[in-house]
C-alpha positions in Angstrom: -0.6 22.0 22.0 -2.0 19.7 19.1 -5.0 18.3 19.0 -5.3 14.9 20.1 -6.6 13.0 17.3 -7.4 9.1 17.1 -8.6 8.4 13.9 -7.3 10.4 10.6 -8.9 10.0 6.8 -7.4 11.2 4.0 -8.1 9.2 1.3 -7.3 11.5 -1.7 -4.2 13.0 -1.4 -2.3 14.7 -4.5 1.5 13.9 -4.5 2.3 17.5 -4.0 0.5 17.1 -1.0 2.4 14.6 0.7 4.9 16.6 2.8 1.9 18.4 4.7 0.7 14.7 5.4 4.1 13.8 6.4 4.1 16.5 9.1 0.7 16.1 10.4 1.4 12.4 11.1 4.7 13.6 13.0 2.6 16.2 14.5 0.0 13.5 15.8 2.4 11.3 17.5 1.6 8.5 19.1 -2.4 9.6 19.8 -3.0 8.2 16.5 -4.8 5.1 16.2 -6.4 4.5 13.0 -5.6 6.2 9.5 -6.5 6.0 6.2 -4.7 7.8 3.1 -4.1 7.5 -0.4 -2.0 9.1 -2.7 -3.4 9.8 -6.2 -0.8 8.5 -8.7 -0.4 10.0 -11.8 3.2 10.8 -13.0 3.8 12.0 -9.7 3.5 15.2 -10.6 7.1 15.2 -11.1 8.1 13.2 -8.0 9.4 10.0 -7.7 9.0 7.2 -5.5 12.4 8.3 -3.2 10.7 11.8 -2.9 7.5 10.0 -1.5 9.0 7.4 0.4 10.9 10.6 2.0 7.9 12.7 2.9 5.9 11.4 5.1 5.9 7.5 7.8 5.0 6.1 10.2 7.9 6.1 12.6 6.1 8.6 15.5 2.8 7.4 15.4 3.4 4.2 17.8 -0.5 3.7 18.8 -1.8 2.9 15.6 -3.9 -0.3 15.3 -5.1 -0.1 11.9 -3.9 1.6 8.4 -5.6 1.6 5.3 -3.9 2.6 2.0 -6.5 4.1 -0.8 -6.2 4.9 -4.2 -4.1 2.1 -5.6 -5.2 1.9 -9.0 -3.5 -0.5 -11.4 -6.3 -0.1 -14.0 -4.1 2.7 -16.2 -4.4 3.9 -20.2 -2.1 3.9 -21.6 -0.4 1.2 -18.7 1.9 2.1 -17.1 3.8 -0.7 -16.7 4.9 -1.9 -20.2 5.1 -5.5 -21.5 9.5 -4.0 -21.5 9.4 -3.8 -18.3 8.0 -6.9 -17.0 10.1 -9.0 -19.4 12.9 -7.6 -18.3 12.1 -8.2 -14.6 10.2 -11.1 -13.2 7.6 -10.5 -10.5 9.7 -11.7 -8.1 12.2 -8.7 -8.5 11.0 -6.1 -10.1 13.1 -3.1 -10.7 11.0 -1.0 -8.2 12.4 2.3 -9.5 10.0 1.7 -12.4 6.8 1.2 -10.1 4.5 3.5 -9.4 4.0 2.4 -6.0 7.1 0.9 -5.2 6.7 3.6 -2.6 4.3 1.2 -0.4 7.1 -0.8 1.2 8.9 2.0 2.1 5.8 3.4 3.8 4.8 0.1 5.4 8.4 -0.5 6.5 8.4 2.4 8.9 5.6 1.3 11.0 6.6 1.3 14.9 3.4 0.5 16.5 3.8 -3.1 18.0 -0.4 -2.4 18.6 -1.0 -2.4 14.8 -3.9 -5.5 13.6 -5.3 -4.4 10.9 -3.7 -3.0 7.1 -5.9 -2.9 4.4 -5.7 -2.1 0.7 -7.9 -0.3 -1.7 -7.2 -1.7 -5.0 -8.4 -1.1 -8.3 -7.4 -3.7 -11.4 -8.7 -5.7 -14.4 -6.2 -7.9 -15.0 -3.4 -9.9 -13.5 -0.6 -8.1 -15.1 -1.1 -4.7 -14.0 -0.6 -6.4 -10.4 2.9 -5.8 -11.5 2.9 -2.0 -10.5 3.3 -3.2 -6.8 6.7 -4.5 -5.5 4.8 -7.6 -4.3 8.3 -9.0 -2.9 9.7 -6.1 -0.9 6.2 -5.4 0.2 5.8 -9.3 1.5 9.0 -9.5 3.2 8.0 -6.2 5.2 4.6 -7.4 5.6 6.5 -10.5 7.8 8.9 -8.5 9.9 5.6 -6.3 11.1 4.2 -9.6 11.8 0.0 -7.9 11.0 -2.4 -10.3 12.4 -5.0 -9.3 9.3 -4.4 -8.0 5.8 -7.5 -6.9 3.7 -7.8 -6.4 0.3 -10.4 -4.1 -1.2 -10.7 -5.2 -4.8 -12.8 -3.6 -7.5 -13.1 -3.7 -11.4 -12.2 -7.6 -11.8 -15.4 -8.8 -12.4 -16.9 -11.9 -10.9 -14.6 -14.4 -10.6 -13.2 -13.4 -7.3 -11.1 -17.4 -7.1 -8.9 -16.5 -9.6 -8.2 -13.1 -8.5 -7.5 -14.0 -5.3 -5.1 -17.2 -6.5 -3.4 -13.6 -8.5 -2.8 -12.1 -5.0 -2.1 -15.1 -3.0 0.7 -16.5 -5.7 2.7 -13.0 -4.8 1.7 -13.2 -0.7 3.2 -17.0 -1.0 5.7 -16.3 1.6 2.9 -14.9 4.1 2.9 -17.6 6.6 -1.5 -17.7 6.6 -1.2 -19.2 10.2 0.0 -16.0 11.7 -1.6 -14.0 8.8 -5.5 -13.9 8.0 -5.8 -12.4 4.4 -9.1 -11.3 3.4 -10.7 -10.0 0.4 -13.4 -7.8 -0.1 -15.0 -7.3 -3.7 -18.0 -5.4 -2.3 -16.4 -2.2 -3.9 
């Protein structure tokens, strides 16, 4: 029999790595309660974003209260999203192929839990356009069917003037209805 585990961190994962998550989160069931993990981004190591969106959820782990995604790091050389691409797509639909982490929603989208309060986000960015990596859209609408009481966003490298990068989040959360929704924002990190 496996373990039974409450609380899991893995907050530097390597892309290849994601199917042995995947399995130990289907492995867990629904004992699990809180997890953190993070998948370190770079090229994919050959993957793409259906590969990862493929390899490991949510779906079996029906207990969880809290999730908390690490390593989202905007703050690339060279960028990786290019001035191309967000000409060519406005924020509001990007092409999420493109994206980096346009595996997020996919990820959020299979949560089950109807216990889940908290998901927070570890983000890393200096500057508003490389908020463009993240399906903002996709990721809102999912964000509303799960109906999470509290969203939390972990914010480092923007420097000290935490109102404007806030109104940077916000403008993309607009369809976050803030009465069922508390969105903080930490800049501790």
């Amino acid at each position: 029999m496996f373990p039974h585990l409450t609380s899991l961190s893995f907050p530097d994962i390597l892309p290849g790595e994601v199917d042995i998550l995947g399995a130990f989160l289907e492995a867990l069931g629904d004992s699990l309660e809180c997890l953190e993990a993070g998948i370190l981004v770079q090229e994919f190591d050959g993957r793409n974003n259906d590969d990862l969106s493929k390899s490991f959820g949510l779906s079996l782990n029906t207990s969880l209260k809290m999730i908390a995604i690490h390593q989202i790091t905007l703050f690339q050389f060279p960028p990786l999203v290019t001035q191309e691409i967000i000409a060519s797509h406005s924020f509001a639909q990007p092409h999420t192929t493109a994206l980096p982490y346009a595996w997020l929603p996919n990820f959020i989208s299979s949560i089950r839990s109807e216990e889940i309060q908290t998901i927070e986000f570890y983000i890393w960015l200096s500057s508003e356009p490389q908020l463009d990596q993240v399906p903002w859209t996709t990721l809102s609408n999912i964000l509303v069917d799960i109906g999470v009481p509290m969203l939390i966003f972990h914010v480092s490298g923007t420097g000290t003037d935490m109102d404007l990068v806030k109104g940077w989040f916000m403008t993309r959360l607009a369809i976050i209805d803030l009465t069922k929704t508390v969105i903080k924002f930490d800049f501790s990190g």
